[in-house]
VMD Tcl script that builds the backbone (N, CA, C; Angstrom):
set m [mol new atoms 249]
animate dup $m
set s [atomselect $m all]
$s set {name element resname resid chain x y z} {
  {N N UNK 1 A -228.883 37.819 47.566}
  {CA C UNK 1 A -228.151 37.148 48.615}
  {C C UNK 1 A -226.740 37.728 48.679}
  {N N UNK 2 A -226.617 37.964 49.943}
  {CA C UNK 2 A -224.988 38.645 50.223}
  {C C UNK 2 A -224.220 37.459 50.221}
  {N N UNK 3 A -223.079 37.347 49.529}
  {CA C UNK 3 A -222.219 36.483 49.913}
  {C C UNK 3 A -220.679 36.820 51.215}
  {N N UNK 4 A -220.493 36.049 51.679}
  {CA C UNK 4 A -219.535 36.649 53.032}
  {C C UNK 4 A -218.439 37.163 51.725}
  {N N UNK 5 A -217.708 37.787 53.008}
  {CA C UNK 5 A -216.256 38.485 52.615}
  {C C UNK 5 A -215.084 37.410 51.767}
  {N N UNK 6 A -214.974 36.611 52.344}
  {CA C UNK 6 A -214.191 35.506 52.097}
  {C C UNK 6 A -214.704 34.867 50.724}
  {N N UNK 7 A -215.549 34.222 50.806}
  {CA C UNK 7 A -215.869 33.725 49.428}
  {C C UNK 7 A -216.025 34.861 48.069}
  {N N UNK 8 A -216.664 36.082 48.325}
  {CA C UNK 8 A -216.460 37.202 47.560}
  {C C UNK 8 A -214.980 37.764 46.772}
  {N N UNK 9 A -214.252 37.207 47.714}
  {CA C UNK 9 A -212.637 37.642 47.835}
  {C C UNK 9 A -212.202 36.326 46.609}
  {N N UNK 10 A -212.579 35.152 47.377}
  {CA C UNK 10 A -212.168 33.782 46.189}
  {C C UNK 10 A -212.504 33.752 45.153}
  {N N UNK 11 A -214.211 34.412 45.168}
  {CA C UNK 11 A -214.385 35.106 43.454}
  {C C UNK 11 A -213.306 35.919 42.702}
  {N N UNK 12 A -213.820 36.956 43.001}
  {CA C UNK 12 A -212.597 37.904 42.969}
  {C C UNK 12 A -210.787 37.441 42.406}
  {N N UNK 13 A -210.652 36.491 43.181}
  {CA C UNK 13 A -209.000 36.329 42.508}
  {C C UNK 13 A -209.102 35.278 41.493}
  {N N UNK 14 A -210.132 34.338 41.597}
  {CA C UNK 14 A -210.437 33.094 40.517}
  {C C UNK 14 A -211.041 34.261 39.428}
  {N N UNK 15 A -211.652 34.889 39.368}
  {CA C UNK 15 A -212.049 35.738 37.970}
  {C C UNK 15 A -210.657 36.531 37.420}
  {N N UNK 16 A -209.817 36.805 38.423}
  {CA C UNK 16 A -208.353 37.763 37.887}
  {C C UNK 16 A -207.731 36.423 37.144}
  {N N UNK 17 A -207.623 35.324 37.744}
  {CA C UNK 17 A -206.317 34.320 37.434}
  {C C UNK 17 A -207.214 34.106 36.037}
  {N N UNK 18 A -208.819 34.040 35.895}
  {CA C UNK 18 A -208.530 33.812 34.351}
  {C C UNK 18 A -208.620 34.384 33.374}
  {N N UNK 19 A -209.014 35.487 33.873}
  {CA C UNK 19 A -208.787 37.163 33.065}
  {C C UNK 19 A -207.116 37.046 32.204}
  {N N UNK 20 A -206.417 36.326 33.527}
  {CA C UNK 20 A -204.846 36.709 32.701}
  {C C UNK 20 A -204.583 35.258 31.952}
  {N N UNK 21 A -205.209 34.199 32.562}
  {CA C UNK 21 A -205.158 33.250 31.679}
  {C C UNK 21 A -205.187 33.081 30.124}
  {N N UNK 22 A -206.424 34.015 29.877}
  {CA C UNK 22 A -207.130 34.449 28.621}
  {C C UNK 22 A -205.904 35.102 27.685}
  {N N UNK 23 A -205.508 36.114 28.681}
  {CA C UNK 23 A -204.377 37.028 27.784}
  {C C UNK 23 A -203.331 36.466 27.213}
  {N N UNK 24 A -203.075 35.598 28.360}
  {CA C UNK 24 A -201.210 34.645 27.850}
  {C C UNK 24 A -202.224 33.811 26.874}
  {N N UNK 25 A -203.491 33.285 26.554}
  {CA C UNK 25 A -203.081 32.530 25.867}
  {C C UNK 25 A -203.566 33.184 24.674}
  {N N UNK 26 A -203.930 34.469 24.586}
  {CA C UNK 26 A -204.483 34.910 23.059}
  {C C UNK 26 A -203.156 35.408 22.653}
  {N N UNK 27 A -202.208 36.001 23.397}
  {CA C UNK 27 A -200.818 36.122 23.291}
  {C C UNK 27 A -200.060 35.361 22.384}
  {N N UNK 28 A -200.629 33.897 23.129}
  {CA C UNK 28 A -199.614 33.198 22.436}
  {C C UNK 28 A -200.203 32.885 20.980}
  {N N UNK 29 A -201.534 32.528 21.143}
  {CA C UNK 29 A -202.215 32.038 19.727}
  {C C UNK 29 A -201.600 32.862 18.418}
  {N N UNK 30 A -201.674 34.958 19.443}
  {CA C UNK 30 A -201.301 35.453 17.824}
  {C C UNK 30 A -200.041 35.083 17.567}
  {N N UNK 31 A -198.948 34.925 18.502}
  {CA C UNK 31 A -197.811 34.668 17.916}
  {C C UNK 31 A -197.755 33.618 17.172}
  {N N UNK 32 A -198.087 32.574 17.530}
  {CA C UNK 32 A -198.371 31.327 17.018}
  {C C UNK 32 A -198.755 31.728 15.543}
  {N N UNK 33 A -199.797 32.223 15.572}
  {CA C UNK 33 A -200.310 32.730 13.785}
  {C C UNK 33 A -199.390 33.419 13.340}
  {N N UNK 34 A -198.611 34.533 13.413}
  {CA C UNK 34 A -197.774 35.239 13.035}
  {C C UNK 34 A -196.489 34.603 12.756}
  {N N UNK 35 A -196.024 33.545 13.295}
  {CA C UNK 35 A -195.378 32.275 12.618}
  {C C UNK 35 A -195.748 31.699 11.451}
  {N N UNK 36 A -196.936 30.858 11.896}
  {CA C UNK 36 A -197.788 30.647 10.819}
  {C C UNK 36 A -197.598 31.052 9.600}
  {N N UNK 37 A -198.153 32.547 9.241}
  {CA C UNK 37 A -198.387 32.867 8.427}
  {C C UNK 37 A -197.111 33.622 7.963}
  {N N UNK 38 A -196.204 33.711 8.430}
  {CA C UNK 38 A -194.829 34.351 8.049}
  {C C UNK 38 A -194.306 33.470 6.862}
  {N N UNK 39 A -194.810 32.078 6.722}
  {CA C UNK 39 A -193.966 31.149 6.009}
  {C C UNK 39 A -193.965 31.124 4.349}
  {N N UNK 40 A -193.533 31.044 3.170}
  {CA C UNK 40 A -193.969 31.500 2.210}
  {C C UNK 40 A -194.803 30.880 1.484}
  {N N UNK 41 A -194.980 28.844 1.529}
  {CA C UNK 41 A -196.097 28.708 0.927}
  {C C UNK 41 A -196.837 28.003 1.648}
  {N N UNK 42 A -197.834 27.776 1.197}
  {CA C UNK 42 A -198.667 27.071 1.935}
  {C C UNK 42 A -198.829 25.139 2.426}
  {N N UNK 43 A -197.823 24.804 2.086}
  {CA C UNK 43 A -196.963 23.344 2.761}
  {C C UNK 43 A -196.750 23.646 3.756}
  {N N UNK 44 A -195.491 24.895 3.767}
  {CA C UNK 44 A -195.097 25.520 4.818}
  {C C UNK 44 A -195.501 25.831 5.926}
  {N N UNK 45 A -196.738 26.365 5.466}
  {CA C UNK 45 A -197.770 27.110 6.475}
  {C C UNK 45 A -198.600 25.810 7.296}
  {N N UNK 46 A -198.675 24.946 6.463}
  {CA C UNK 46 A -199.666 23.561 7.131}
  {C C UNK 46 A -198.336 22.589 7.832}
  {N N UNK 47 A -197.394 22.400 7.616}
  {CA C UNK 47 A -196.817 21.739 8.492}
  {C C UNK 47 A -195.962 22.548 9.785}
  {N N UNK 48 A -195.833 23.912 9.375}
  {CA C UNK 48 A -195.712 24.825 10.767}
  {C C UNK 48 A -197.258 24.900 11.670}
  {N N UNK 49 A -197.897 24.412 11.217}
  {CA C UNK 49 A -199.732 24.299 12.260}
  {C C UNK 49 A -199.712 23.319 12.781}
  {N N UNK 50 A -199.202 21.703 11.948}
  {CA C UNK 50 A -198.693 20.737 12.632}
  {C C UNK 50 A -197.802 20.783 13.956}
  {N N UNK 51 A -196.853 21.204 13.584}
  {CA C UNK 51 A -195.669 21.865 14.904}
  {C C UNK 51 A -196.168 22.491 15.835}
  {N N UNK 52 A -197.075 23.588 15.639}
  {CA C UNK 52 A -197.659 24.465 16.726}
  {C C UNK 52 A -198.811 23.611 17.762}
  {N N UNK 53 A -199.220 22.693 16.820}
  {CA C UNK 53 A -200.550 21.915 17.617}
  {C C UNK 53 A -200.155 21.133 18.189}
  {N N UNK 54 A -199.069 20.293 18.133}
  {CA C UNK 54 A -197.975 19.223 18.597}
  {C C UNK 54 A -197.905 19.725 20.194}
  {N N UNK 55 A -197.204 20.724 19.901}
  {CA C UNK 55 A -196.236 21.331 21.184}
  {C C UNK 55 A -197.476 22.136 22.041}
  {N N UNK 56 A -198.476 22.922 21.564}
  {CA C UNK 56 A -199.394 23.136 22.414}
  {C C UNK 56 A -200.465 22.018 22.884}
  {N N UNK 57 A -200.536 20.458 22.515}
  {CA C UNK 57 A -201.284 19.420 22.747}
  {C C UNK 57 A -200.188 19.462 24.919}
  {N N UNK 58 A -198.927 18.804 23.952}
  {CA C UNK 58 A -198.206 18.708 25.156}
  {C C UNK 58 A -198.372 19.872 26.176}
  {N N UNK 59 A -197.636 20.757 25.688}
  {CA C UNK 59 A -198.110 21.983 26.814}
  {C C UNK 59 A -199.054 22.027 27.667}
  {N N UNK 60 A -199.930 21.715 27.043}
  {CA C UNK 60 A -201.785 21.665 28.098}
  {C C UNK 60 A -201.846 20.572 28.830}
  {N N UNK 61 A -201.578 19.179 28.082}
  {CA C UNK 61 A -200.909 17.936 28.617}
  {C C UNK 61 A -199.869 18.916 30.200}
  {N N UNK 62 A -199.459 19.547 30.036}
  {CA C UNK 62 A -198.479 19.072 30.952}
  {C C UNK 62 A -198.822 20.473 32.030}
  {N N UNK 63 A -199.676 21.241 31.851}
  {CA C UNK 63 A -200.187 22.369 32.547}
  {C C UNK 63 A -201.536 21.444 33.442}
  {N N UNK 64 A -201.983 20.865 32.777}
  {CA C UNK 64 A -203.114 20.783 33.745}
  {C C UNK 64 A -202.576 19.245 34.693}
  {N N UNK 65 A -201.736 18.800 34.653}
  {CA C UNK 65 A -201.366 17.007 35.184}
  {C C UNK 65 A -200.122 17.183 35.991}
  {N N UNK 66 A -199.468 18.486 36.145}
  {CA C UNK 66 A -198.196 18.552 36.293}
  {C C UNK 66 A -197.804 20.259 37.251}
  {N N UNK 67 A -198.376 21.266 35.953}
  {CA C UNK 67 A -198.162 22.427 36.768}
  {C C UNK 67 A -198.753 22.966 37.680}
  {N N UNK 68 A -200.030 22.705 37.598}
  {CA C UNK 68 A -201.008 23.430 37.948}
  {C C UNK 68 A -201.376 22.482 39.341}
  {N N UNK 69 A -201.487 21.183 39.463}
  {CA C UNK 69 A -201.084 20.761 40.598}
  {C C UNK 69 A -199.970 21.287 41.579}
  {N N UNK 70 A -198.999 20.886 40.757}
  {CA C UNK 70 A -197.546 21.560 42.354}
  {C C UNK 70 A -198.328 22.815 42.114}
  {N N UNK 71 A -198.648 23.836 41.647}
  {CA C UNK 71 A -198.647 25.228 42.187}
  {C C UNK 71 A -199.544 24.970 43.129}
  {N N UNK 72 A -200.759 24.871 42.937}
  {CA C UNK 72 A -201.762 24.417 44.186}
  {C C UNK 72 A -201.298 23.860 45.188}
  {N N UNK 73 A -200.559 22.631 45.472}
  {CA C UNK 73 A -199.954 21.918 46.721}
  {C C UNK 73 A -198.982 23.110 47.125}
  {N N UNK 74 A -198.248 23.996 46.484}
  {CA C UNK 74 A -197.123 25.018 47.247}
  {C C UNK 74 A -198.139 25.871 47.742}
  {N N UNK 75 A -199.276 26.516 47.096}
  {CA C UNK 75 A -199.894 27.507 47.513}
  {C C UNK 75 A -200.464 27.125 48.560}
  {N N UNK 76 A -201.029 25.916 48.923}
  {CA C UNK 76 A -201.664 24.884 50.463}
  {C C UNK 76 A -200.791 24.806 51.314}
  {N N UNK 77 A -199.863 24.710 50.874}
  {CA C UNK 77 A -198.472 24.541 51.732}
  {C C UNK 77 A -198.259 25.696 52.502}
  {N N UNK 78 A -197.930 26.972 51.869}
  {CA C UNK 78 A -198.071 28.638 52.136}
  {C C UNK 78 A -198.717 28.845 52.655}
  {N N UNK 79 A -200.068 28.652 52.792}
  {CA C UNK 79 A -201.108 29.070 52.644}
  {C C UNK 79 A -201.500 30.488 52.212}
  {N N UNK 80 A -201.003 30.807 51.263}
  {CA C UNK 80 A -201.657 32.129 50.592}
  {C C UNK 80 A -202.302 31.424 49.832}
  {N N UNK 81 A -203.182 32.575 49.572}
  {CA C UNK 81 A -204.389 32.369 48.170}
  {C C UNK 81 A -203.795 32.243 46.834}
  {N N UNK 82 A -204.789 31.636 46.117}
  {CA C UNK 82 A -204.024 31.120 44.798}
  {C C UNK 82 A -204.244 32.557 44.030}
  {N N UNK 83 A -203.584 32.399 42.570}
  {CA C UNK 83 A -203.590 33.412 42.216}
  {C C UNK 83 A -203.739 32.939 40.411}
}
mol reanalyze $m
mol bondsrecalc $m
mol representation Tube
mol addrep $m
């Protein structure tokens, strides 16, 4: 089955946006570990995982309820395609 131009196209940029999604967040994970594991003992190391899981709970908390909405309503607004 052929799919039209248009919906082919919406594939197309929804597979890019999470292609890069993927990247920022393996990005961040290694940094995140490379913190982590920078610390010298292992207290250290478990309450810097505490900290990291904290602030990335919120983060996601606040990406999917907050950012990721307004970007969508500006991009409707525009009307360009999301990205």
């Amino acid at each position: 089955m052929v799919q039209p131009p248009q919906t082919q196209q919406s594939w197309i940029r929804a597979e890019e946006s999470a292609r890069h999604g993927v990247f920022v967040f393996l990005i961040l994970l290694t940094l995140a570990n490379l913190d982590i594991m920078a610390r010298a003992t292992r207290k250290e190391q478990e309450n810097a995982t505490r900290e990291w899981v904290a602030w990335g709970v919120v983060f996601v908390l606040l990406a999917f309820f907050i950012i990721v909405p307004e970007q969508e309503q500006i991009q409707a607004r525009a009307g360009t395609p999301g990205r």
